[in-house]
C-alpha positions in Angstrom: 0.0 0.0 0.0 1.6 3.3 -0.8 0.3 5.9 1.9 -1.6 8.3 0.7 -0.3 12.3 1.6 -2.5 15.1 1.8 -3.0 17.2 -1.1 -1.7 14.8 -3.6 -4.9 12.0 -3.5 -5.9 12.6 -7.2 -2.3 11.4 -8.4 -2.2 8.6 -5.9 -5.7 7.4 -7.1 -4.3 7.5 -11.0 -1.0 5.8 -10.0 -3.0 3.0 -7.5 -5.7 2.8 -10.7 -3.0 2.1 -13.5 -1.0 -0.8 -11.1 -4.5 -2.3 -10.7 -5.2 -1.9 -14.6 -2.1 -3.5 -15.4 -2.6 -6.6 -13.4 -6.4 -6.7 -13.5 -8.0 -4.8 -16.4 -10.4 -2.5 -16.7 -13.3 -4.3 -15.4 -12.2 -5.1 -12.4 -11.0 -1.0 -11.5 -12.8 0.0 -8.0 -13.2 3.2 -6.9 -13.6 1.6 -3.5 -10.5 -0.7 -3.9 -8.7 2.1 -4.7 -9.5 4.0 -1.7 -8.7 1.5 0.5 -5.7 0.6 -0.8 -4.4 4.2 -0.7 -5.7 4.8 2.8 -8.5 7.1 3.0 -11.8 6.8 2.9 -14.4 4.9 0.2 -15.9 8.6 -0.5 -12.9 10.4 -0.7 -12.1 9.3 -4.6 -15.4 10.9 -5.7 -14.2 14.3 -4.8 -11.8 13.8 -7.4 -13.6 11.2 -9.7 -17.6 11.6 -9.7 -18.1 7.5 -10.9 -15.7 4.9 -12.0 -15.9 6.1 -16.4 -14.8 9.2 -14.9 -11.5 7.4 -13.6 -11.4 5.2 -16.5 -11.4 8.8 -18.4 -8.6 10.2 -16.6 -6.3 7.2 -16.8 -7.0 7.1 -20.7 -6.0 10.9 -21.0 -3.0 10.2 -18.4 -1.7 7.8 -21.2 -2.1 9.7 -24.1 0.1 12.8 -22.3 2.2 9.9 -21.4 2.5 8.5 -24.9 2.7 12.3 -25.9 5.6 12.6 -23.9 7.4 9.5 -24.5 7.4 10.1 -28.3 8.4 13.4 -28.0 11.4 12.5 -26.2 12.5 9.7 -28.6 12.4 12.0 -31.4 14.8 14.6 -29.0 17.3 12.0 -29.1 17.8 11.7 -32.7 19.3 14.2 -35.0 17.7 15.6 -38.3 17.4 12.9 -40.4 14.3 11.2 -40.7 14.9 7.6 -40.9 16.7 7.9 -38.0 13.6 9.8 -36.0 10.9 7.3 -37.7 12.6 4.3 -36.1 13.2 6.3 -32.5 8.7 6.8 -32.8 8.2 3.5 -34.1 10.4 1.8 -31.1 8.9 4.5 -28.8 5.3 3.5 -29.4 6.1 0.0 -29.6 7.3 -0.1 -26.2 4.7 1.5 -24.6 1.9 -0.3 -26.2 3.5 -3.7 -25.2 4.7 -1.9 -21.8 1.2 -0.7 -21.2 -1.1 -3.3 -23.2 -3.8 -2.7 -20.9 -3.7 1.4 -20.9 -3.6 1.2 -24.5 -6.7 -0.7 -24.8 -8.7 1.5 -22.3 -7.1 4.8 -24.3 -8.3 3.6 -27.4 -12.0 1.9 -26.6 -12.7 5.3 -24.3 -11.9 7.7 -27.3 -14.4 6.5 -29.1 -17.6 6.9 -26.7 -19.5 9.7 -27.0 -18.9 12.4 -24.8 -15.1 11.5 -25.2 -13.8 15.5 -26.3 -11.1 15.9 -23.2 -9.9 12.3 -25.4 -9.7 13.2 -28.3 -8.1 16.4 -27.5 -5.6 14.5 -25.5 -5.0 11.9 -28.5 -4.3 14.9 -30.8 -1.2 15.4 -29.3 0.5 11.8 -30.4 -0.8 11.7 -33.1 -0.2 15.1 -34.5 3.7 14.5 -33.9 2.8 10.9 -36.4 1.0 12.9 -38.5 3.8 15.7 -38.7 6.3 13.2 -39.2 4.5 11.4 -42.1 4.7 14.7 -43.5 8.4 15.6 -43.0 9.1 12.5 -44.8 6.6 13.4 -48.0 8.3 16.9 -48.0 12.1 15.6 -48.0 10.7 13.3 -51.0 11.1 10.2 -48.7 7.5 9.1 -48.9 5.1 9.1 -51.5 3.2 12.5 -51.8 -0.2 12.6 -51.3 -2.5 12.9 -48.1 0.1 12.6 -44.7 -3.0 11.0 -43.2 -3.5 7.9 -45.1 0.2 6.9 -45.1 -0.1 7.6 -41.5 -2.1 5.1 -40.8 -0.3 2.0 -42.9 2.3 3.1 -40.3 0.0 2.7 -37.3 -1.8 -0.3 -38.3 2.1 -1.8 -38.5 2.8 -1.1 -35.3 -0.4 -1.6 -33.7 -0.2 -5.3 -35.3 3.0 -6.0 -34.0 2.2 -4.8 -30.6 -1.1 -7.1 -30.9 1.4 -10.1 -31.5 3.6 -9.4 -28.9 1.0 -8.6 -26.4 -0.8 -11.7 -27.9 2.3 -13.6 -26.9 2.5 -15.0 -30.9 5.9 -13.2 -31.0 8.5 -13.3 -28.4 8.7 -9.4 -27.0 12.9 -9.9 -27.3 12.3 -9.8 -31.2 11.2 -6.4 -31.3 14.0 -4.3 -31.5 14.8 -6.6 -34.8 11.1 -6.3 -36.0 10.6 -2.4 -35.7 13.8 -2.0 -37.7 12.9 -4.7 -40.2 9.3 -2.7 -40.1 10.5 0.5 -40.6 12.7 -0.2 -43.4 10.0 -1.8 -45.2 7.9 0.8 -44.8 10.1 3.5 -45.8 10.9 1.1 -49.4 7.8 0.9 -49.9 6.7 4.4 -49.4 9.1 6.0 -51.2 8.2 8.2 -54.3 8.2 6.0 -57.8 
């Protein structure tokens, strides 16, 4: 149990909420669990978190400015050229989705309910900096020209699928270093201008 210090109980309750995600799931989240595992009272969360899609909510925008953040700082790393700086986002994402399986899951299913605008707001962020760097690569004359968006999301749905094998345990997770590379590299071939 970690104890619970006044002033700080909304960040306690989204730390104690993502251990429990990651070894429970979702369904079994409990505002009430969480409270007494942090030490304070089984009303105290609502002050904070109204029902339990309202903690669900918060988690899922947690993990997007975590993902937001985590890209960001891959793509610091690198210099200028973009090879270089698609591989450091590709293996950035990659390890948080197979990191954070269950996050990811609950980021993506709760951006698409309705009422989901503090979401989507909080999605834009990632994926602008994809977006944006789909586009650095069609300006250089690296990828195909055309609309950044749909190329985009050939790259996603390639790393989402190799995140789903991982997490899937189809592939062994000490492979992926050698599959985003191999991934990337393909990509980049087969996206380049004719």
């Amino acid at each position: 149990m970690s104890p619970y210090h006044h002033g700080n109980l909304r960040t306690t309750l989204l730390a104690a909420a993502e251990r429990s995600l990651r070894q429970h799931g979702a369904d079994q989240l409990s505002l009430r669990e969480l409270a007494r595992e942090v030490g304070v009272s089984h009303a105290a969360p609502r002050r904070h978190f109204p029902d339990r899609q309202s903690l669900l909510d918060a988690l899922a925008e947690a993990g997007f400015a975590r993902l937001d953040q985590e890209l960001r700082a891959a793509l610091s790393t690198t210099g200028t050229e973009f090879g270089a700086r698609l591989h450091a986002t590709a293996a950035a994402y990659l390890r948080f989705a197979t990191e954070d399986a269950a996050l990811l899951e609950l980021m993506f299913t709760r951006k698409h309910r309705e009422g989901a605008d503090r979401l989507l707001a909080a999605a834009a962020a990632p994926f602008g900096l994809l977006h944006d760097l789909i586009a650095e690569g069609q300006e250089e004359g690296l990828l195909q020209p055309g609309d950044p968006q749909r190329v985009g999301i050939v790259f996603f749905a390639t790393l989402q699928g190799i995140a789903t094998l991982i997490n899937g345990s189809l592939v062994a997770p000490e492979l992926l270093d050698g599959i985003v590379e191999t991934a990337v590299d393909q990509f980049m071939r087969g996206s380049r201008r004719p």
